[in-house]
Structures are given as structure tokens and as C-alpha cells.
C-alpha positions as CSV (number, residue, x, y, z in Angstrom):
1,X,-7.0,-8.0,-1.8
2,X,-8.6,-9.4,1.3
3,X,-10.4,-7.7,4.5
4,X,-7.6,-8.5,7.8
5,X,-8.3,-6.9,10.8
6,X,-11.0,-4.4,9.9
7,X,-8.6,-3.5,6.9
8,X,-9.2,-4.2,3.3
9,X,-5.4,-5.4,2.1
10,X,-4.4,-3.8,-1.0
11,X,-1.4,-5.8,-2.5
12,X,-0.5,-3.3,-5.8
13,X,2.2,-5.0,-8.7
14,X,5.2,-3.9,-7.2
15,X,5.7,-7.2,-5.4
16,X,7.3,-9.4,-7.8
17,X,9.9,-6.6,-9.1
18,X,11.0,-5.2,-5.6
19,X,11.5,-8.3,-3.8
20,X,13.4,-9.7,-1.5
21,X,13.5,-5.1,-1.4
22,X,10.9,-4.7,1.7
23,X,12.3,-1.3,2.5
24,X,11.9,-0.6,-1.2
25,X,8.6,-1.8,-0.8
26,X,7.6,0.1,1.9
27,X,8.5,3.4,0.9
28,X,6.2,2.9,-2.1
29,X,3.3,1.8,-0.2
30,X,3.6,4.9,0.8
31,X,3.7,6.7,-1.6
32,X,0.7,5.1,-2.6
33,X,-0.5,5.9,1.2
34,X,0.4,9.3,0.6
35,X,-1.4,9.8,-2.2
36,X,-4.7,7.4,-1.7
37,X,-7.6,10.3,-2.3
38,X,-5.9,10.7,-6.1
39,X,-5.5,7.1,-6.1
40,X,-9.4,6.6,-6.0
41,X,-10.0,9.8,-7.6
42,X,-11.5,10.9,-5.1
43,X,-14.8,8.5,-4.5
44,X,-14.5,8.0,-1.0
45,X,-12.9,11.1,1.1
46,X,-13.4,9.0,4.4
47,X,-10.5,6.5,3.5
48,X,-7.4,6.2,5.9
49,X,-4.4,4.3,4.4
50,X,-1.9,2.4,6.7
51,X,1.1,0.8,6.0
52,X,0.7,-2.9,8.2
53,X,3.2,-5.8,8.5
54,X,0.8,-8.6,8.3
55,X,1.3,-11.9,7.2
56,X,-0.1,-14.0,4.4
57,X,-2.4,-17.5,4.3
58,X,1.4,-19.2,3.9
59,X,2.4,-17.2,7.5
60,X,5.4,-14.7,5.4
61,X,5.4,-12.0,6.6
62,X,5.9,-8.9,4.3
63,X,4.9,-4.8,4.1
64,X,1.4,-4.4,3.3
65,X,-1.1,-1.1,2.7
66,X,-4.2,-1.9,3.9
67,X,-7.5,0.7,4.1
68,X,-10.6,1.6,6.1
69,X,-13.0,2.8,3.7
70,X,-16.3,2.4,2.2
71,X,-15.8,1.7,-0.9
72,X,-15.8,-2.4,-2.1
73,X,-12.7,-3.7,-2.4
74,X,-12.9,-4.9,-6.3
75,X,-13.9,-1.3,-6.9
76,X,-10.5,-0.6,-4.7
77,X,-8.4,-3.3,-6.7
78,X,-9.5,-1.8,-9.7
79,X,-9.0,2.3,-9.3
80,X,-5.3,1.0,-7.6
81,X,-4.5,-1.0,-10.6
82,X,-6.1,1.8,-13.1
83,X,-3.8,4.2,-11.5
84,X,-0.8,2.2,-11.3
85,X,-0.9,2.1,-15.2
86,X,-1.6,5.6,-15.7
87,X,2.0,6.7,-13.5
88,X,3.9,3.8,-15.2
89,X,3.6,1.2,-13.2
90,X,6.1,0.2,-10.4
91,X,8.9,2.5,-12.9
92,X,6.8,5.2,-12.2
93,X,6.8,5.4,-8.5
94,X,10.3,4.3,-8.0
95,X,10.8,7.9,-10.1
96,X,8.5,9.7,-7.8
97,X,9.8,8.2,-4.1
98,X,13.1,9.7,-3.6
99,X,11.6,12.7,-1.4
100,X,9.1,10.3,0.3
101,X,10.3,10.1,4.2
102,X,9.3,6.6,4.8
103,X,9.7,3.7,7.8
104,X,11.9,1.4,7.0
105,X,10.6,-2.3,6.9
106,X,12.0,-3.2,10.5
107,X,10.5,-0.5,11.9
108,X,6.4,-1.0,10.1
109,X,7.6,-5.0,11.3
110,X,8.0,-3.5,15.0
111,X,4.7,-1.1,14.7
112,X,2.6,-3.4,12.9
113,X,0.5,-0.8,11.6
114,X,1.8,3.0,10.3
115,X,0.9,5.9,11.3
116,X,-0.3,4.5,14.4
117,X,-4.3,3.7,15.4
């Protein structure tokens, strides 16, 4: 995770599985943006979750979920990757996202950030 923008970039392991996938992707960052409060049980009400096409220290450009909140980003890194685990991992949300209405990658790549600031 790194801070971009006035974001702090939450990269959870679903990467590796669901590429070259970035529609995949998307759709389960947000699911994850969707359900962010349960995500960090709760610690910090005040976070807002956005989807945002940004680009990493190489220049790629891929689907990211990035967050304005309080709380430090290890502390973040470690609830996501707590509660990853505890729905089964990336199997777990590709269960869960086939009622999520989600952008599609061309579209967060045309926004840059979802919902809109």
C-alpha cells in the first residue's frame, strides 16, 4: 500500500490470480469498496473507498481501491488481508460478486477515480 494523491492504495491478493482480468478486478474492488466498514470492522466510520485507475512506480496502469481514512495504512493492509482470509480469499469474492453492479475497467480508466470526488 502506498499514500497517491491524498489516497492510501490498497492493493488486496487478487492481483496475481485475476490478471490480465481488469474488469474482473474491478468488480471485486468493489466489492471490497462496497463493503469497507465490515472490512475494518468497523474502526474508522469516516473512511470513503474509491475505485482509481492509477498507475504504478513501473507507469502500468491497472484498477486500484484506494481510501481516505484515518486509520494507518499497516493497520489498513492488515484488517484487508485479515478479512480476505476469513471470506476465502480471492475464491470467496469471486462467489459473492455476481450481483455486484460494477464499472467496467474502461470506464474507472476514463473516470480515474469511482464514484466521483
Amino acid at each position: 500500500m502506498i499514500e497517491k494523491g491524498g489516497f492510501t492504495i490498497v492493493e488486496p491478493n487478487i492481483y496475481d490470480e485475476l490478471f490480465p482480468n481488469n474488469d474482473l478486478i474491478v468488480k471485486c474492488l468493489e466489492y471490497i469498496r462496497l463493503n469497507v466498514k465490515n472490512v475494518l470492522k468497523n474502526k474508522e466510520a469516516n473512511t470513503l473507498a474509491y475505485l482509481i485507475s492509477g498507475n504504478n512506480f513501473l507507469g502500468q496502469n491497472y484498477p486500484m481501491l484506494g481510501l481516505k481514512s484515518e486509520l494507518d495504512f499497516f493497520e489498513i493492509d492488515d484488517l484487508v488481508d485479515k478479512w480476505m482470509k476469513e471470506i476465502g480469499g480471492v475464491e470467496g469474492i469471486l462467489k459473492k460478486i455476481n450481483d455486484i453492479n460494477s464499472i467496467t475497467w474502461d470506464e474507472l480508466k476514463e473516470f480515474k477515480v469511482y464514484p466521483q470526488i
